[in-house]
PDB file with SEQRES, HELIX, SHEET and CRYST1 records, atoms N, CA, C and O in Angstrom:
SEQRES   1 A   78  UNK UNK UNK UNK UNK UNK UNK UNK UNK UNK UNK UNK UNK          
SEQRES   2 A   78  UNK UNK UNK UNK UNK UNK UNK UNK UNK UNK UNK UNK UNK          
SEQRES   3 A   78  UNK UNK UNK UNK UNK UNK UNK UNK UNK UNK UNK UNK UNK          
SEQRES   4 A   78  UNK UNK UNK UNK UNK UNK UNK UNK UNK UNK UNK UNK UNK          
SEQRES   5 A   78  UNK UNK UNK UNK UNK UNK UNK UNK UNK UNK UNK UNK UNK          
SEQRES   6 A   78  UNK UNK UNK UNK UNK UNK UNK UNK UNK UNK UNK UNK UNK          
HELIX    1 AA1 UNK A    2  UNK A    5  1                                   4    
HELIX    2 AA2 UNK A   15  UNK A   17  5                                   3    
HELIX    3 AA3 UNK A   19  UNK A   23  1                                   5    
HELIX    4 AA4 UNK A   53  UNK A   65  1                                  13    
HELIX    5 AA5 UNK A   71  UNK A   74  1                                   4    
CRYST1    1.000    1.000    1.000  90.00  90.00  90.00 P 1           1          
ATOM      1  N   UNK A   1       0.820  -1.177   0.000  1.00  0.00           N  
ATOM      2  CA  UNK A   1       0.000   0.000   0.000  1.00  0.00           C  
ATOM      3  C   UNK A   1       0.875   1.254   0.000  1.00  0.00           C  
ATOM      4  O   UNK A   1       0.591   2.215  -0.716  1.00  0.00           O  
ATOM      5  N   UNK A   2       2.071   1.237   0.908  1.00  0.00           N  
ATOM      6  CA  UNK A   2       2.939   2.466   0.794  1.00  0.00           C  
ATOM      7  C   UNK A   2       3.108   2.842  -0.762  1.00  0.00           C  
ATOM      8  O   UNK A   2       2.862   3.938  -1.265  1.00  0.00           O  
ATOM      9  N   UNK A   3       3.481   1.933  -1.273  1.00  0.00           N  
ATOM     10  CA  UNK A   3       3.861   2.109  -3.354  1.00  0.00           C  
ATOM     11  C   UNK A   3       2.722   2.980  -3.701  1.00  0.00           C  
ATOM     12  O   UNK A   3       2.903   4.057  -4.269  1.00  0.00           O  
ATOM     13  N   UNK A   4       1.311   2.452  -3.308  1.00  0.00           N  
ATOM     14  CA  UNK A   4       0.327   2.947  -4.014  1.00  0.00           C  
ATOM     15  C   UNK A   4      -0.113   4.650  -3.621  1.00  0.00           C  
ATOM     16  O   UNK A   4      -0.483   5.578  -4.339  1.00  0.00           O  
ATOM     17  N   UNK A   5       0.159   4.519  -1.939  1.00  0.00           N  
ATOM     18  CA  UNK A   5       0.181   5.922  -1.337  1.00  0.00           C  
ATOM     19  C   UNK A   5       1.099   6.842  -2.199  1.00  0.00           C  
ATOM     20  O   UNK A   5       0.691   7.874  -2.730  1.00  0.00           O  
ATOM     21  N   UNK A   6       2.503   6.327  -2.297  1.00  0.00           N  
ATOM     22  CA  UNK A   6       3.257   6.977  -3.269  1.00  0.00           C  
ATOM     23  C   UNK A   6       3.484   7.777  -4.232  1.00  0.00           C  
ATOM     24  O   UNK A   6       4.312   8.670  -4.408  1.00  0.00           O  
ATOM     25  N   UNK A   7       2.158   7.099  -5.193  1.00  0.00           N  
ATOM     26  CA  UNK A   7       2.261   7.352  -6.290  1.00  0.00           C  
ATOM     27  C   UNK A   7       2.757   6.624  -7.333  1.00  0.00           C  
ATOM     28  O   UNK A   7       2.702   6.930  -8.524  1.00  0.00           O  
ATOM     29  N   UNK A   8       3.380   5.375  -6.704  1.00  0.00           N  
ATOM     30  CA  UNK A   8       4.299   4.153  -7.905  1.00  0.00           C  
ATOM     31  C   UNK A   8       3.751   3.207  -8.344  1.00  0.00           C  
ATOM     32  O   UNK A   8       4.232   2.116  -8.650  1.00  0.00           O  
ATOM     33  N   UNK A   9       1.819   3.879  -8.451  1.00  0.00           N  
ATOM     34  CA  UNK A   9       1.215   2.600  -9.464  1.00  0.00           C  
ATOM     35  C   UNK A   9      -0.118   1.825  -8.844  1.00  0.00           C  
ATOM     36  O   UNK A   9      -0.787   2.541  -8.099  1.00  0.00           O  
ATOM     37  N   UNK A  10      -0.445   0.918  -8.974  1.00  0.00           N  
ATOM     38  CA  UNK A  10      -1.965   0.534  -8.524  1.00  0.00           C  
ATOM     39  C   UNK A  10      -1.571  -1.054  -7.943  1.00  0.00           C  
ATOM     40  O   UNK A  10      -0.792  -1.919  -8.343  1.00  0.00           O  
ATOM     41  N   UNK A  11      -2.349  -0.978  -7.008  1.00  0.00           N  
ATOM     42  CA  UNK A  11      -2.489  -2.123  -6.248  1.00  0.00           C  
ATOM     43  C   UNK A  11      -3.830  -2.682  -5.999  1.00  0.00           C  
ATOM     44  O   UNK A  11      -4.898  -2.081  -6.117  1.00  0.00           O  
ATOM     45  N   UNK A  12      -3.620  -4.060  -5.595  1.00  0.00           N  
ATOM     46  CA  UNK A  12      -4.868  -5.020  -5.396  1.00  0.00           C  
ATOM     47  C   UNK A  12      -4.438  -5.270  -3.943  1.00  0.00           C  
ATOM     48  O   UNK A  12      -3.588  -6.114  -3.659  1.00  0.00           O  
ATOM     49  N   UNK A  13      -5.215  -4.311  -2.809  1.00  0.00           N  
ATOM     50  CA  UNK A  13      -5.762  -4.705  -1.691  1.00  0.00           C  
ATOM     51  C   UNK A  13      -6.653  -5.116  -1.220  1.00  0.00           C  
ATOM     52  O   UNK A  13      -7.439  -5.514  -2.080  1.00  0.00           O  
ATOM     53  N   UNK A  14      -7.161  -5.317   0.226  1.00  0.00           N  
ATOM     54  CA  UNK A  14      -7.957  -5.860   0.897  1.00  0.00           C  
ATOM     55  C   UNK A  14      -8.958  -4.530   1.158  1.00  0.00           C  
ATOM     56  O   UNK A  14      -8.375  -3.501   1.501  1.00  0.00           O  
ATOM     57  N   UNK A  15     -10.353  -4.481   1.026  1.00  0.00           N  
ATOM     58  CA  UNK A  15     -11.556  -3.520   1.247  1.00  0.00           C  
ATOM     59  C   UNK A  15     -10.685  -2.961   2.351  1.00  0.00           C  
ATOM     60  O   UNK A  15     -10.133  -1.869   2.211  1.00  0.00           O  
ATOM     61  N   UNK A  16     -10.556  -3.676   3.424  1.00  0.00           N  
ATOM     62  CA  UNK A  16     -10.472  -3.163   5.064  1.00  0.00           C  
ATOM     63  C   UNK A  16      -9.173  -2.653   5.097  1.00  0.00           C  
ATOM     64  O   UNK A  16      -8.696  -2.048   6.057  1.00  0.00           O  
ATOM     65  N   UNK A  17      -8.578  -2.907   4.005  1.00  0.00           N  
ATOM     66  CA  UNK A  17      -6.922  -2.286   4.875  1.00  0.00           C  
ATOM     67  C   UNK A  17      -7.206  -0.593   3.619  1.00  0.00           C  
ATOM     68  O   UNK A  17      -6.520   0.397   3.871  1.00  0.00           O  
ATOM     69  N   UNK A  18      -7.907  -0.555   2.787  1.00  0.00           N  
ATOM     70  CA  UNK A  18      -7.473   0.007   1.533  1.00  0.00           C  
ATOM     71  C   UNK A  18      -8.884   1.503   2.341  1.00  0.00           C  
ATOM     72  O   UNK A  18      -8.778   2.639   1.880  1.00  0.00           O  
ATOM     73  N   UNK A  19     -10.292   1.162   3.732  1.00  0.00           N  
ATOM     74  CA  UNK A  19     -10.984   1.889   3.350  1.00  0.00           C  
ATOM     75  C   UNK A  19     -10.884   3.267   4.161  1.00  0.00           C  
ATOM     76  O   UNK A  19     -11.732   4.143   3.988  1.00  0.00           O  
ATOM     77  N   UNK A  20      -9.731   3.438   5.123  1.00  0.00           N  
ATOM     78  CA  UNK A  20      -9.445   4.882   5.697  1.00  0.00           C  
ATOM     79  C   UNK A  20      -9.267   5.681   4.598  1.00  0.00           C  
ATOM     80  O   UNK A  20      -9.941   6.699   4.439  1.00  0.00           O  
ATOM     81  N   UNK A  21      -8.009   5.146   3.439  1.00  0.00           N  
ATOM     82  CA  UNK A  21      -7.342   5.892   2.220  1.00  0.00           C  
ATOM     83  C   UNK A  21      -8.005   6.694   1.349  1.00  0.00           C  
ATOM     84  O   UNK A  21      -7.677   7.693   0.708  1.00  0.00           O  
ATOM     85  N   UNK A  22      -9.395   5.812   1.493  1.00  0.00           N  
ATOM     86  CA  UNK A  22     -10.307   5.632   0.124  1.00  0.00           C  
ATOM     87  C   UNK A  22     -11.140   6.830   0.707  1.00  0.00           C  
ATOM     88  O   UNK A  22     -11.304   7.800  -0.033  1.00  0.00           O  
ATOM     89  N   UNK A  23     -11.808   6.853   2.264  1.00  0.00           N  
ATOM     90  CA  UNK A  23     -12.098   7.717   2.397  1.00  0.00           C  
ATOM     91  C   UNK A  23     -11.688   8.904   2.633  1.00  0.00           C  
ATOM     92  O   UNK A  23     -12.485   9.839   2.556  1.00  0.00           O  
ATOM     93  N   UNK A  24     -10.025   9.158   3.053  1.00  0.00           N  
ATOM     94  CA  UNK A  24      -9.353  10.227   3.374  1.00  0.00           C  
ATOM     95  C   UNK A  24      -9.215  11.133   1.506  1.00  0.00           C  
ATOM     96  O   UNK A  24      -8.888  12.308   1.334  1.00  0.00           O  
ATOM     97  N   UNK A  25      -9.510  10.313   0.608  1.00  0.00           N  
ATOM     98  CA  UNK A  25      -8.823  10.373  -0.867  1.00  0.00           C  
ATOM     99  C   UNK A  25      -7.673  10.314  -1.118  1.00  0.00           C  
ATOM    100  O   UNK A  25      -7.164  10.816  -2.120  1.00  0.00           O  
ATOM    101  N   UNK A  26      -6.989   9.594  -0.114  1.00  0.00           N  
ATOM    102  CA  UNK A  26      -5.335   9.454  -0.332  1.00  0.00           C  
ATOM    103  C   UNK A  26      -5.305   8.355  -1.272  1.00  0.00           C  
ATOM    104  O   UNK A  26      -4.198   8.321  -1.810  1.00  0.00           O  
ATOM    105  N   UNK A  27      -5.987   7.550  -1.638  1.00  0.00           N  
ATOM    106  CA  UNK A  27      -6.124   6.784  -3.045  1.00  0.00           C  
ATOM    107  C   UNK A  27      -7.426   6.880  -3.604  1.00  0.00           C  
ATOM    108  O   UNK A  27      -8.470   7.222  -3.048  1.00  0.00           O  
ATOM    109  N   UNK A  28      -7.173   6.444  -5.073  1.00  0.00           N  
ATOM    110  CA  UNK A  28      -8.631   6.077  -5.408  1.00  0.00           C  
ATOM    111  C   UNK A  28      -8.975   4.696  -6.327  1.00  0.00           C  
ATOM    112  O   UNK A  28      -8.160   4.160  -7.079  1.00  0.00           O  
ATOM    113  N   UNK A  29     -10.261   4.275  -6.115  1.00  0.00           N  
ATOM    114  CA  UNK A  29     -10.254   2.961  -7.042  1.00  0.00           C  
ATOM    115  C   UNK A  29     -10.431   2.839  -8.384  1.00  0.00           C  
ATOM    116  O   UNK A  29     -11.594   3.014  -8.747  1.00  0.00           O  
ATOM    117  N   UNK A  30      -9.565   2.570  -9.311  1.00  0.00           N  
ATOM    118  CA  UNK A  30      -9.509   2.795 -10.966  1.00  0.00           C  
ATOM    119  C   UNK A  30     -10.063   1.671 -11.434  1.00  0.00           C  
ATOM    120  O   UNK A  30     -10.476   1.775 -12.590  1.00  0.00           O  
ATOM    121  N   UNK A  31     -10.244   0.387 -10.800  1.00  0.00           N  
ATOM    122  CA  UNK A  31     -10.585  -1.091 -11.644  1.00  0.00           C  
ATOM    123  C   UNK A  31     -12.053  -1.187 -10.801  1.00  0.00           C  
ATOM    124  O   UNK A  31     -12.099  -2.245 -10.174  1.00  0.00           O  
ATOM    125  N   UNK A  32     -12.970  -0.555 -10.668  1.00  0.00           N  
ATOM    126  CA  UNK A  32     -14.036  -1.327  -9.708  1.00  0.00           C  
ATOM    127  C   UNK A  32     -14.477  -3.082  -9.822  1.00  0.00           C  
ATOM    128  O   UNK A  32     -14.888  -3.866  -8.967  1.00  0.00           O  
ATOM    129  N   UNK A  33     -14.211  -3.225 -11.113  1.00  0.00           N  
ATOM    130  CA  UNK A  33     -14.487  -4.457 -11.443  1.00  0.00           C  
ATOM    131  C   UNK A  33     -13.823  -5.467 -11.324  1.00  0.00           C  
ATOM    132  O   UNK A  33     -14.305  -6.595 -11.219  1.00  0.00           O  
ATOM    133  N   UNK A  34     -12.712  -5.212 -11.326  1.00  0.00           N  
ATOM    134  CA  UNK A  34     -11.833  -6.463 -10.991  1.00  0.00           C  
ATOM    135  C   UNK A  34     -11.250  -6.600  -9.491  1.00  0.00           C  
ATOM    136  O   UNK A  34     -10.503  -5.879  -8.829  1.00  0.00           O  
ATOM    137  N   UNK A  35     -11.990  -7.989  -9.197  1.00  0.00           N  
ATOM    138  CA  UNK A  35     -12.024  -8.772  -7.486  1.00  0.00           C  
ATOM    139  C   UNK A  35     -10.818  -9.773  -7.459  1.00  0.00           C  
ATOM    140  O   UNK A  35     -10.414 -10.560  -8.315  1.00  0.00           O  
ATOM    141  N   UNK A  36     -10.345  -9.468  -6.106  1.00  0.00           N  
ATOM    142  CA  UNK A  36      -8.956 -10.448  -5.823  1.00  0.00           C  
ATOM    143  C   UNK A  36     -10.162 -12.150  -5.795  1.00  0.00           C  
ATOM    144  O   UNK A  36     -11.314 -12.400  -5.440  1.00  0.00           O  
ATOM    145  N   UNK A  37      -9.094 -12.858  -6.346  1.00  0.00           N  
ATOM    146  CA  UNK A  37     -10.121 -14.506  -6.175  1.00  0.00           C  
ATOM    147  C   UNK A  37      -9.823 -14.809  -4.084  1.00  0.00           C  
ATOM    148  O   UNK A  37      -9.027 -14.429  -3.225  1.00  0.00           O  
ATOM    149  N   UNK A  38     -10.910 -15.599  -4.167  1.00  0.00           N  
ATOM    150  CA  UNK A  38     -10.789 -15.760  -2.734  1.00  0.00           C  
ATOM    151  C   UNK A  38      -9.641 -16.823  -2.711  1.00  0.00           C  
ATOM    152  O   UNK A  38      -8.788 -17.107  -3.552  1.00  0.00           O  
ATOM    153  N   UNK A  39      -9.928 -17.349  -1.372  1.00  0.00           N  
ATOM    154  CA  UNK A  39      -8.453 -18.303  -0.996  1.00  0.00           C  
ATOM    155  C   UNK A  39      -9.533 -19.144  -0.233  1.00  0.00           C  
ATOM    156  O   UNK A  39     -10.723 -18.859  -0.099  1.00  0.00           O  
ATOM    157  N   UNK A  40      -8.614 -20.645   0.413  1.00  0.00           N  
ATOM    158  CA  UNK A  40      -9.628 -21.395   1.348  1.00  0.00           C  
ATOM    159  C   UNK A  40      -8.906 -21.449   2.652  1.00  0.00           C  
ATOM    160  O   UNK A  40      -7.693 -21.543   2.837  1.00  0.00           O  
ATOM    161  N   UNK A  41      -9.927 -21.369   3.571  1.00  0.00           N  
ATOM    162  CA  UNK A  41      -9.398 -21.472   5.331  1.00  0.00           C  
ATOM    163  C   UNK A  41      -9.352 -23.162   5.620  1.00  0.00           C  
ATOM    164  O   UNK A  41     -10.244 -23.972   5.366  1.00  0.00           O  
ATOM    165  N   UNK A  42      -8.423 -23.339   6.049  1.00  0.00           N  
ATOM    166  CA  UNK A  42      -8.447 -24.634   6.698  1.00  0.00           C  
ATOM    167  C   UNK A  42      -8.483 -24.459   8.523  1.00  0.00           C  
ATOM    168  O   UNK A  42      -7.893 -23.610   9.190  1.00  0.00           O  
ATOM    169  N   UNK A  43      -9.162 -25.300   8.884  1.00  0.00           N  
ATOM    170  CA  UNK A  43      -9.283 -25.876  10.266  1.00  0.00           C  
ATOM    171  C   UNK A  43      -8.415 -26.920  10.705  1.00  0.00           C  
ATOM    172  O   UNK A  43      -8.975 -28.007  10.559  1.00  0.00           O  
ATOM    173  N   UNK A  44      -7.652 -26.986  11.024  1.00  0.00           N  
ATOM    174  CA  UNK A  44      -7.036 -28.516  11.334  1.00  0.00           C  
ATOM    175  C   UNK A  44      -6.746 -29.268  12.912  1.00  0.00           C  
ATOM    176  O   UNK A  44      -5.849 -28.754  13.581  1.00  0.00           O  
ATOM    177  N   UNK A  45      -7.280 -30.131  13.338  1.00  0.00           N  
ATOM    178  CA  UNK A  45      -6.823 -30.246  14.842  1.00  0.00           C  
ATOM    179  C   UNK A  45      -7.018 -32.014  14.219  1.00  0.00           C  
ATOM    180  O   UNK A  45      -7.316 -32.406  13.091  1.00  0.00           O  
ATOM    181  N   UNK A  46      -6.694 -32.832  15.546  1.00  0.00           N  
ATOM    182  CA  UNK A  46      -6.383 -34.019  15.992  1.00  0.00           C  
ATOM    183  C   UNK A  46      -7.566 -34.739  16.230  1.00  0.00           C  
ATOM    184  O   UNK A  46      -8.055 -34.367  17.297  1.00  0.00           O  
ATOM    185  N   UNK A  47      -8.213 -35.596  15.691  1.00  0.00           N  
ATOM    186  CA  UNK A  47      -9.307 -36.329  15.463  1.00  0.00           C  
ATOM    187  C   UNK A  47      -9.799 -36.705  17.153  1.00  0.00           C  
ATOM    188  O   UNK A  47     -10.910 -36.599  17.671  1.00  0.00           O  
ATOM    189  N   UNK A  48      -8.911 -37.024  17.549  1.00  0.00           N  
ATOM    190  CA  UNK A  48      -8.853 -37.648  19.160  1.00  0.00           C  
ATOM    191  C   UNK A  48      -8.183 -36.884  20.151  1.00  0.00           C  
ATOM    192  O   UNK A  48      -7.717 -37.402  21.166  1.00  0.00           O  
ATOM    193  N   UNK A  49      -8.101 -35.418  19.842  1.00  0.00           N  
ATOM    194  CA  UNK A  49      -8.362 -34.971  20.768  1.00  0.00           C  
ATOM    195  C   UNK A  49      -9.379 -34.356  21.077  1.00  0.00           C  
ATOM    196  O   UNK A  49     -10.060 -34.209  20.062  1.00  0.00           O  
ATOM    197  N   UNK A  50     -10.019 -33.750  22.272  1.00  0.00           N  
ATOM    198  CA  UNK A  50     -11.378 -32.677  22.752  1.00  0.00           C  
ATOM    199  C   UNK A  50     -10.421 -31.113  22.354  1.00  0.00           C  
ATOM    200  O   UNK A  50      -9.287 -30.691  22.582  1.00  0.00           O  
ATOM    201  N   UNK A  51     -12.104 -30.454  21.386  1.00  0.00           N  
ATOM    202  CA  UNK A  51     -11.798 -29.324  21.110  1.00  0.00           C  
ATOM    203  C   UNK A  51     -12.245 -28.529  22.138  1.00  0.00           C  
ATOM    204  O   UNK A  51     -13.440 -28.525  22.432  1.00  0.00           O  
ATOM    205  N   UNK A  52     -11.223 -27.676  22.880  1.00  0.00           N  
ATOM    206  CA  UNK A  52     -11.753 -25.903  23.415  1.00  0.00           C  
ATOM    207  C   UNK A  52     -13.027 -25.545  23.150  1.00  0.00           C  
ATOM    208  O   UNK A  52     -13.405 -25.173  22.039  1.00  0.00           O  
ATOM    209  N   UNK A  53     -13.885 -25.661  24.352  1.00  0.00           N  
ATOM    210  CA  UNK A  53     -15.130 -24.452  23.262  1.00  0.00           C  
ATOM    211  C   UNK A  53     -14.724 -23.163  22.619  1.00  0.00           C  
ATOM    212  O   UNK A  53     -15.357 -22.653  21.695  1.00  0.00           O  
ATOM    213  N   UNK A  54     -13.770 -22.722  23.085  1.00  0.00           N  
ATOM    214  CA  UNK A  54     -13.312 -21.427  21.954  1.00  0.00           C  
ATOM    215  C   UNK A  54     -13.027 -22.081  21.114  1.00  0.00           C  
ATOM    216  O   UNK A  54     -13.528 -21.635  20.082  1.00  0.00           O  
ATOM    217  N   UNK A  55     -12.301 -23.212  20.894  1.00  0.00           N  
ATOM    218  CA  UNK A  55     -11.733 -23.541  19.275  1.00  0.00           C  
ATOM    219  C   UNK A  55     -13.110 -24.297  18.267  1.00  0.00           C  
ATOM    220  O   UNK A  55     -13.242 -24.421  17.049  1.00  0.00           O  
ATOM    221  N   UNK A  56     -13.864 -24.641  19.274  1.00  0.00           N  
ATOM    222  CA  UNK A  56     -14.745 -25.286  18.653  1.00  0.00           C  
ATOM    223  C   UNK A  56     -15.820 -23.975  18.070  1.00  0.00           C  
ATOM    224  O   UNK A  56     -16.479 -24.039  17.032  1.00  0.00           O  
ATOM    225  N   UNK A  57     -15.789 -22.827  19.014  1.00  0.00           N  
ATOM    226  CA  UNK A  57     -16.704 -21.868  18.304  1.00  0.00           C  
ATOM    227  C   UNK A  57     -16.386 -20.934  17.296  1.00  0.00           C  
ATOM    228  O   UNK A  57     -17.046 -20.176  16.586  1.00  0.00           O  
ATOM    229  N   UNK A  58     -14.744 -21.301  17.484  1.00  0.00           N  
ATOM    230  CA  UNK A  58     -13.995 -20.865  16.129  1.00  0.00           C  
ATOM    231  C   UNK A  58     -14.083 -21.319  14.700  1.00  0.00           C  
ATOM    232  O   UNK A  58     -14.232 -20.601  13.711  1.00  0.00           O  
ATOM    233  N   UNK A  59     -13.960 -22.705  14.753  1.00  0.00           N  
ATOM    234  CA  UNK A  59     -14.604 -23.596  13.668  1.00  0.00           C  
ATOM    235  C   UNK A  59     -15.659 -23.781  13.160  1.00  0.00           C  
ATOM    236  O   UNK A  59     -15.806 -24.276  12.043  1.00  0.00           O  
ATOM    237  N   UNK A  60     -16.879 -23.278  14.177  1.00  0.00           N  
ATOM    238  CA  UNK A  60     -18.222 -23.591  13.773  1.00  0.00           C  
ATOM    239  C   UNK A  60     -18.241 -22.018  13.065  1.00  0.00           C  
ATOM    240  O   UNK A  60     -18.532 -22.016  11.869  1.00  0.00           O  
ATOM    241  N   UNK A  61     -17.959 -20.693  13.690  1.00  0.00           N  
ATOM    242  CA  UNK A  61     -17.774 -19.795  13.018  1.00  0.00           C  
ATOM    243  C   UNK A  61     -17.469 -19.758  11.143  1.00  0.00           C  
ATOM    244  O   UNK A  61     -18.086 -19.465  10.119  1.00  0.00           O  
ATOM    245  N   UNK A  62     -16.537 -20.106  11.426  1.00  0.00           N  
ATOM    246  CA  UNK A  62     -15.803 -20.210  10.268  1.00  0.00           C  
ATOM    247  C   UNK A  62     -16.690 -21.366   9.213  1.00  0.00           C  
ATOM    248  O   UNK A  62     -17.230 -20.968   8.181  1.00  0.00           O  
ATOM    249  N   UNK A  63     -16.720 -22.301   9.495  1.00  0.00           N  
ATOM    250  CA  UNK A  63     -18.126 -22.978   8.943  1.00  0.00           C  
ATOM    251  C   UNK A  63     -19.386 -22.422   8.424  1.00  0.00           C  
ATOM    252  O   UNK A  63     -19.786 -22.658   7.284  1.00  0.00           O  
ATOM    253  N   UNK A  64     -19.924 -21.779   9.160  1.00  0.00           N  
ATOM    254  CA  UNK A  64     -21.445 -20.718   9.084  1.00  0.00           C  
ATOM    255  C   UNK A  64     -20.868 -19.865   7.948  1.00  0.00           C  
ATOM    256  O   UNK A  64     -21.176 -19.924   6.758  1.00  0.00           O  
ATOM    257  N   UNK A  65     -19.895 -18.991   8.592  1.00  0.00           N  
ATOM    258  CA  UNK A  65     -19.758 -17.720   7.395  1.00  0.00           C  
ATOM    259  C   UNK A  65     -18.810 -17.761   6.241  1.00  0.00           C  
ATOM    260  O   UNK A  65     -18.537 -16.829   5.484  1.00  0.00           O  
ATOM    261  N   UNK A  66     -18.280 -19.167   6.222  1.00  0.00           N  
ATOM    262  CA  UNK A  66     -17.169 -19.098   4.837  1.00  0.00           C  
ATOM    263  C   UNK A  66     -17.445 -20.760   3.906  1.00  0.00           C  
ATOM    264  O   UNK A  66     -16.702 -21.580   3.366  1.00  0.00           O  
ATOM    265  N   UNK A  67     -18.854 -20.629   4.112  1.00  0.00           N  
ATOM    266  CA  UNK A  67     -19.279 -21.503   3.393  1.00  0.00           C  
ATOM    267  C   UNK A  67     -19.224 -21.590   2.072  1.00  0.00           C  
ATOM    268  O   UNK A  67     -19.851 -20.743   1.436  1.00  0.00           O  
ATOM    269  N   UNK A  68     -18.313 -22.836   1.200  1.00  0.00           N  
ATOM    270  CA  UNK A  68     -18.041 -22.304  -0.131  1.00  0.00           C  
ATOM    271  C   UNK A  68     -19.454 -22.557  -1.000  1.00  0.00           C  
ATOM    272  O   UNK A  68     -20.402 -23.315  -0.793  1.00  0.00           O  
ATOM    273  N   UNK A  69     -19.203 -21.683  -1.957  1.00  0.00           N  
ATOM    274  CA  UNK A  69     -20.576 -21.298  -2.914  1.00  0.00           C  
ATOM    275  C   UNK A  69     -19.728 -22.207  -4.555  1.00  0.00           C  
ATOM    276  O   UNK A  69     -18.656 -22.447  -5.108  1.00  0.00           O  
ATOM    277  N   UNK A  70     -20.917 -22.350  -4.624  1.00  0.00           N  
ATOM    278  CA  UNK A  70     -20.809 -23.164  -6.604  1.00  0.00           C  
ATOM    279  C   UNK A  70     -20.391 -21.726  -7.186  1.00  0.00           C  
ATOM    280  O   UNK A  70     -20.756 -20.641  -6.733  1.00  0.00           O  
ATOM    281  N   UNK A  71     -19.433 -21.980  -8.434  1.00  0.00           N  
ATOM    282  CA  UNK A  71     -19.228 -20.811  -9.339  1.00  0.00           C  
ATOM    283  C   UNK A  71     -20.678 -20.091  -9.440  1.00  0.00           C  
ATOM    284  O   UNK A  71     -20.908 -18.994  -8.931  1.00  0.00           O  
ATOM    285  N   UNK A  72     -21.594 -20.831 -10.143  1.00  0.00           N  
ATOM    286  CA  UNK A  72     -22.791 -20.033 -10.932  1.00  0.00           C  
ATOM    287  C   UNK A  72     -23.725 -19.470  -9.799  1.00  0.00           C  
ATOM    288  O   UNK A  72     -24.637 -18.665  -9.987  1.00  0.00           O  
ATOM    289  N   UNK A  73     -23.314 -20.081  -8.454  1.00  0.00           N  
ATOM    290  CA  UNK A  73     -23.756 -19.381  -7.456  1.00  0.00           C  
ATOM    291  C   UNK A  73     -23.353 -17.617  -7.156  1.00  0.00           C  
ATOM    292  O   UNK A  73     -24.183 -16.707  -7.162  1.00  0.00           O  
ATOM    293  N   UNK A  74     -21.773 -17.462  -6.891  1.00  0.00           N  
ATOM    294  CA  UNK A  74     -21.065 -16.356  -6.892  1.00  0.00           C  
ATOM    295  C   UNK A  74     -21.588 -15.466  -8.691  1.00  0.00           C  
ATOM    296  O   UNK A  74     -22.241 -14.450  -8.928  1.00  0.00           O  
ATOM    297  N   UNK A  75     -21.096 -16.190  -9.336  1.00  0.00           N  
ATOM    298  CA  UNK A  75     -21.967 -14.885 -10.636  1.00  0.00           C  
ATOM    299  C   UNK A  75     -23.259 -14.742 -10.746  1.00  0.00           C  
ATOM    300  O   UNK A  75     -23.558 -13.945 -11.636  1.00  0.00           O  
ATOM    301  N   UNK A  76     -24.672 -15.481  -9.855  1.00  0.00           N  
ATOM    302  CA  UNK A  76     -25.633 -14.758  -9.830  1.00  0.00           C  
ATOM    303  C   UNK A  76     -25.865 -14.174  -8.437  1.00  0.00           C  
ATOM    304  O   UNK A  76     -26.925 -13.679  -8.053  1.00  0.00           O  
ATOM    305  N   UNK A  77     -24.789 -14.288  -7.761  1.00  0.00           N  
ATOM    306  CA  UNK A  77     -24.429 -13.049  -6.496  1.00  0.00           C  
ATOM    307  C   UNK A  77     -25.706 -13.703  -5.431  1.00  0.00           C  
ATOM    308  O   UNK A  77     -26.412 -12.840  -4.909  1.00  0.00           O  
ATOM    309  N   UNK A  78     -25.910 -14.623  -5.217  1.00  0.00           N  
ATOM    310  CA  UNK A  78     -26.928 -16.034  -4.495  1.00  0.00           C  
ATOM    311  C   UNK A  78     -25.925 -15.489  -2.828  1.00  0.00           C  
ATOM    312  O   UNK A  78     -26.119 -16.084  -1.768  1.00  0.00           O  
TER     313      UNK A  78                                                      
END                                                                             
């Protein structure tokens, strides 16, 4: 983001790191259309061991809200 504060060109950030800038007008957005692709979260723990209820409400979290969607799902925005 410093490069882009700069002046040395355009970058593909994150909404949340990019929206003080955006509102201060210390940058602005030139591509509206083009979206970073997502990535996938993994969970990983030990079959046999007992999960933390924090870790377990971490996982179920993460479950609920990063539920993956079918392509034709995401392009009719479902």
């Amino acid at each position: 983001m410093d490069a882009a504060l700069a002046g040395h060109g355009i970058a593909l950030l994150s909404d949340w790191l990019v929206a003080e800038p955006l509102g201060k007008r210390q940058l602005l957005r030139v591509l509206p259309e083009v979206r970073a692709q997502g990535f996938p979260i993994h969970a990983v723990w030990q079959k046999n061991q007992h999960l933390s209820a924090k870790v377990r409400c971490v996982v179920d979290l993460l479950a609920e809200r990063f539920v993956p969607k079918a392509p034709w799902e995401v392009m009719l925005k479902k």
